[in-house]
MDTraj code that builds the backbone (N, CA, C; nanometers):
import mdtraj as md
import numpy as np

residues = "UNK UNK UNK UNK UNK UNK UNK UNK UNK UNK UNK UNK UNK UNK UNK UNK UNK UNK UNK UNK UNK UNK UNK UNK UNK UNK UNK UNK UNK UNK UNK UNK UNK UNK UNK UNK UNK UNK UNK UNK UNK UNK UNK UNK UNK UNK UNK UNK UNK UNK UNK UNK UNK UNK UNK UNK UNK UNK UNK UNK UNK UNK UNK UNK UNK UNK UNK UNK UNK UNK UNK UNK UNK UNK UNK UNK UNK UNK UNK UNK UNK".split()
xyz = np.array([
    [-1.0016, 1.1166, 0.1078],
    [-1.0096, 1.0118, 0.0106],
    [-0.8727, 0.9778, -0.0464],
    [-0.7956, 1.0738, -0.0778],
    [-0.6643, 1.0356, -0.0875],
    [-0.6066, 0.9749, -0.0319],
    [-0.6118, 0.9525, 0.1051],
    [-0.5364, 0.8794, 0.2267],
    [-0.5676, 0.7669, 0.2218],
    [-0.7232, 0.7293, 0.1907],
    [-0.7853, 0.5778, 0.1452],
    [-0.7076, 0.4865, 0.0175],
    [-0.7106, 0.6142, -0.0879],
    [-0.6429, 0.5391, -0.2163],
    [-0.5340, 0.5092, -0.2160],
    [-0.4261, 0.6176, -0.1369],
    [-0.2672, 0.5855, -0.1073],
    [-0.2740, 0.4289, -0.0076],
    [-0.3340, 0.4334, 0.0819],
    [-0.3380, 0.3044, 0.1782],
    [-0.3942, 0.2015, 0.1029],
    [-0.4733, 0.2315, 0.1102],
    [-0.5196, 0.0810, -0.0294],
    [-0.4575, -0.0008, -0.1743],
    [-0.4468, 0.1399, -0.1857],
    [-0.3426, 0.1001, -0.3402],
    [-0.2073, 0.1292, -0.3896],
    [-0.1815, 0.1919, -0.3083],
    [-0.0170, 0.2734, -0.3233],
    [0.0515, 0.2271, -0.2417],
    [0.0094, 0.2005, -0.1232],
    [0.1427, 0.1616, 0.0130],
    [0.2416, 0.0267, -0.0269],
    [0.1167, -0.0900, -0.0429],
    [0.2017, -0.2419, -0.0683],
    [0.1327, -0.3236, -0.1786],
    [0.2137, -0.3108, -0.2820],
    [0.1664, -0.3775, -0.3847],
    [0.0887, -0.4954, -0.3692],
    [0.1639, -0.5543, -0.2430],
    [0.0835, -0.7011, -0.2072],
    [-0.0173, -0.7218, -0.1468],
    [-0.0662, -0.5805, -0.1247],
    [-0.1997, -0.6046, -0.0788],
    [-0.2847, -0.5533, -0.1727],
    [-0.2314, -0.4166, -0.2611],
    [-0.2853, -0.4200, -0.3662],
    [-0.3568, -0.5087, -0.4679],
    [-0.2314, -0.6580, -0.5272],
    [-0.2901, -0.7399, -0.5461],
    [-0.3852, -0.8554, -0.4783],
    [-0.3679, -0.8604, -0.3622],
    [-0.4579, -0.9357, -0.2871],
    [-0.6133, -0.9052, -0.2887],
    [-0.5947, -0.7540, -0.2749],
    [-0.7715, -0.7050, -0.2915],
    [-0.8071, -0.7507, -0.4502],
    [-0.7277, -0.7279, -0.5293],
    [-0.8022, -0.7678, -0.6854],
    [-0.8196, -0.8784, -0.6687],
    [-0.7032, -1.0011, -0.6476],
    [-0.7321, -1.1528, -0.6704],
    [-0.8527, -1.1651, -0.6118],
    [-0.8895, -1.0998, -0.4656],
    [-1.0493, -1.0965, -0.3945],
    [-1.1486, -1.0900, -0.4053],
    [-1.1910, -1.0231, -0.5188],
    [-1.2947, -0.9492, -0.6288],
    [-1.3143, -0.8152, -0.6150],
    [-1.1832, -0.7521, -0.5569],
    [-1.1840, -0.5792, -0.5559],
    [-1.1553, -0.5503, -0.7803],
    [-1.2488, -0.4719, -0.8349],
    [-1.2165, -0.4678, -0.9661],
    [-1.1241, -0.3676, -0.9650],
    [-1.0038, -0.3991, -1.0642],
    [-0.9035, -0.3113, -1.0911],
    [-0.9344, -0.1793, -1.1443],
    [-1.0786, -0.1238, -1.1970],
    [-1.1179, -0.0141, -1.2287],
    [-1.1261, 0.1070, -1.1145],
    [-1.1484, 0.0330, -1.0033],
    [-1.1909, 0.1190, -0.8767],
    [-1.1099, 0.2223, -0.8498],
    [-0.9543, 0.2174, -0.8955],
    [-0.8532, 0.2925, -0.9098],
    [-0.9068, 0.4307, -0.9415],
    [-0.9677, 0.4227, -1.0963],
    [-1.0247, 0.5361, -1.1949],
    [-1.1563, 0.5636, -1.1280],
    [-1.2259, 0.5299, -1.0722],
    [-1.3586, 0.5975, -1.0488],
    [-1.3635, 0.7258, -0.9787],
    [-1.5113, 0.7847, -0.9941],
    [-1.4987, 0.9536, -0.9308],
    [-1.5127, 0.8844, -0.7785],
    [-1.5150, 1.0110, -0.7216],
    [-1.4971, 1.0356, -0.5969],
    [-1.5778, 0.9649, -0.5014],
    [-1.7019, 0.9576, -0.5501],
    [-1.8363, 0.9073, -0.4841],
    [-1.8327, 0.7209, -0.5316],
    [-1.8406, 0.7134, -0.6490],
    [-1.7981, 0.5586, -0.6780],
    [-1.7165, 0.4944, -0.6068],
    [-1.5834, 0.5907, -0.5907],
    [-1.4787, 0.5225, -0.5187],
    [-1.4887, 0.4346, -0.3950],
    [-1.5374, 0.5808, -0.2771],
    [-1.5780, 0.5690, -0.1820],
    [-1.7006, 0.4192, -0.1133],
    [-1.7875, 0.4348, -0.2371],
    [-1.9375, 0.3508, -0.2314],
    [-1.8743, 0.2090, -0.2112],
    [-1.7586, 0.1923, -0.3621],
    [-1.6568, 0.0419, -0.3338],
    [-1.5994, 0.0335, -0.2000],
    [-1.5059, 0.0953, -0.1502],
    [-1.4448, 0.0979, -0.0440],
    [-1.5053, 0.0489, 0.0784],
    [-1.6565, 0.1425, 0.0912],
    [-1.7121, 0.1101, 0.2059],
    [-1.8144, -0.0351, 0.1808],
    [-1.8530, -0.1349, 0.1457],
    [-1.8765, -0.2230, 0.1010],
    [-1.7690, -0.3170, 0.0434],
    [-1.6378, -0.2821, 0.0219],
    [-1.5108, -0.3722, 0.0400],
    [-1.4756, -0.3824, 0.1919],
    [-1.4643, -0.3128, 0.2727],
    [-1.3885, -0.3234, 0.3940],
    [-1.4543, -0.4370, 0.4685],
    [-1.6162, -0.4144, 0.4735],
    [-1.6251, -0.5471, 0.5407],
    [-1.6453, -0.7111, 0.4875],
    [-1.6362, -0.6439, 0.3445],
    [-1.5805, -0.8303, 0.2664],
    [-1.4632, -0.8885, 0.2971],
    [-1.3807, -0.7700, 0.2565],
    [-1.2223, -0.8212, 0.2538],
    [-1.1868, -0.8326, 0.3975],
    [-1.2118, -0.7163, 0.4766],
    [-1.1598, -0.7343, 0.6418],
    [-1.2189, -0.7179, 0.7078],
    [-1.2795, -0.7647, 0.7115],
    [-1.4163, -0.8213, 0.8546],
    [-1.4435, -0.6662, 0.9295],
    [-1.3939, -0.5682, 0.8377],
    [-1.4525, -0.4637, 0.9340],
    [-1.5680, -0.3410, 0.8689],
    [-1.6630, -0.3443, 0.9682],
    [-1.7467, -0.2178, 0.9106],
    [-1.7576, -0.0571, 0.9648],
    [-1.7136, -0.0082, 0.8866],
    [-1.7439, 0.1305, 0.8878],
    [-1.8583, 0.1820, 0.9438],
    [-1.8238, 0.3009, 1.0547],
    [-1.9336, 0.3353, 1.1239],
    [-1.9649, 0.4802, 1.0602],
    [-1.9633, 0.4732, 0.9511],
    [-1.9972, 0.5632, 0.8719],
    [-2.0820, 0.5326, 0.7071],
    [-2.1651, 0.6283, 0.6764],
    [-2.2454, 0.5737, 0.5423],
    [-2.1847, 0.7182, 0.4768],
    [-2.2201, 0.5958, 0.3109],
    [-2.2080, 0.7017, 0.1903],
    [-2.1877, 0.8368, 0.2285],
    [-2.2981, 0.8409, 0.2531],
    [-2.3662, 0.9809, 0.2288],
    [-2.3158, 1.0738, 0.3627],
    [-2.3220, 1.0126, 0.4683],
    [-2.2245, 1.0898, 0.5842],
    [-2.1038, 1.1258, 0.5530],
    [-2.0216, 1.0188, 0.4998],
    [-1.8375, 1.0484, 0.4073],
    [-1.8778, 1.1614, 0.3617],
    [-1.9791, 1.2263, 0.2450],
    [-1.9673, 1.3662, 0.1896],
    [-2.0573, 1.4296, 0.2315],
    [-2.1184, 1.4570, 0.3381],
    [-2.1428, 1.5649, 0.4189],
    [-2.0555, 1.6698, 0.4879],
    [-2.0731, 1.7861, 0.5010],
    [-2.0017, 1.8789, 0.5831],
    [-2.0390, 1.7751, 0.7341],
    [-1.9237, 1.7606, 0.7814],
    [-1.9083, 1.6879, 0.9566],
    [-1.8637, 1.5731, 0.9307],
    [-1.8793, 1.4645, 1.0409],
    [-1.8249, 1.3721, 1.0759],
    [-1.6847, 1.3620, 1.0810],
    [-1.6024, 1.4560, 1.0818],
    [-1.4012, 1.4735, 1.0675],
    [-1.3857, 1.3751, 1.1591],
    [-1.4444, 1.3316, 1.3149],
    [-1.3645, 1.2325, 1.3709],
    [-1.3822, 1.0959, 1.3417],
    [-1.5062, 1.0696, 1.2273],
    [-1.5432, 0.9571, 1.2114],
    [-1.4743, 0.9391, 1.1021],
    [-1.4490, 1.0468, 0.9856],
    [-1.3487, 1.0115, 0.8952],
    [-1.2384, 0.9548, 0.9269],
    [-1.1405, 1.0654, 0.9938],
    [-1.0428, 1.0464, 1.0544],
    [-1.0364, 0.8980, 1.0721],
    [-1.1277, 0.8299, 1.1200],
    [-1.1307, 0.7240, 1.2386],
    [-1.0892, 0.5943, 1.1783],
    [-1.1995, 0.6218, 1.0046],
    [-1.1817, 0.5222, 0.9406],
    [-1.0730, 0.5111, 0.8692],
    [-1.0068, 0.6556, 0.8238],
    [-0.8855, 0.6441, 0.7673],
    [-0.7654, 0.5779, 0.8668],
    [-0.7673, 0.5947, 0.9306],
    [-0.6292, 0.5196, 1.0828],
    [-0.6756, 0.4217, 1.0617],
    [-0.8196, 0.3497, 1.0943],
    [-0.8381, 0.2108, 1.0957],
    [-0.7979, 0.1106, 0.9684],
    [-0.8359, 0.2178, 0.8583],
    [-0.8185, 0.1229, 0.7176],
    [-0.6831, 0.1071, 0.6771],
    [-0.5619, 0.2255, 0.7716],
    [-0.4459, 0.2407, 0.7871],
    [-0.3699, 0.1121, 0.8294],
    [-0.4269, 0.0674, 0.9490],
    [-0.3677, -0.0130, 1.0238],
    [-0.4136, -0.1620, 0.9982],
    [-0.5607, -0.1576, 0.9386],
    [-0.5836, -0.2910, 0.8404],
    [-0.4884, -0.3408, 0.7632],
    [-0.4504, -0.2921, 0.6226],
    [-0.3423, -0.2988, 0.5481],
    [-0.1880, -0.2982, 0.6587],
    [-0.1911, -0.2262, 0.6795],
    [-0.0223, -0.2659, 0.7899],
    [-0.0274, -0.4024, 0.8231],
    [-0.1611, -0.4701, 0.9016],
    [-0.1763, -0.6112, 0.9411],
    [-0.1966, -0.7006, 0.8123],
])
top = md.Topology()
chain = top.add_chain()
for i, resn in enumerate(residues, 1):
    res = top.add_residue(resn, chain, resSeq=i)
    for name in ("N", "CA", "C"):
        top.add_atom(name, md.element.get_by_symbol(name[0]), res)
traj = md.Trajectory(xyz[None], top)
């Protein structure tokens, strides 16, 4: 989840602001762990046409590491583009 918040919100300010002007709410920053996540995965395919092949509730399960993984590189290379 860290890797999500650094890429999303820490890497480029300008995309930082781009997701707010979007209707990403500037609170999402502060939310727990599970809130965070819930935004994120229901932002990705507003803002960038892409959906996660992963749910809520799979993200905090013990397993899925390559599907995490998968989405973190992808949501990586979203923001880069």
């Amino acid at each position: 989840m860290k890797i999500m918040h650094y890429a999303l919100f820490g890497v480029s300010g300008a995309v930082k602001n781009w997701m707010f002007e979007n209707g990403t709410d500037p609170d999402v920053v502060a939310l727990s762990d599970y809130k965070f996540m819930k935004v994120i995965l229901h932002m990705l395919p507003t803002l960038f046409n892409y959906r996660p092949n992963i749910t809520i509730d799979q993200f905090f399960k013990y397993g899925y590491a390559e599907t995490k993984m998968l989405l973190c590189t992808d949501t990586i290379n979203l923001v880069k583009a």
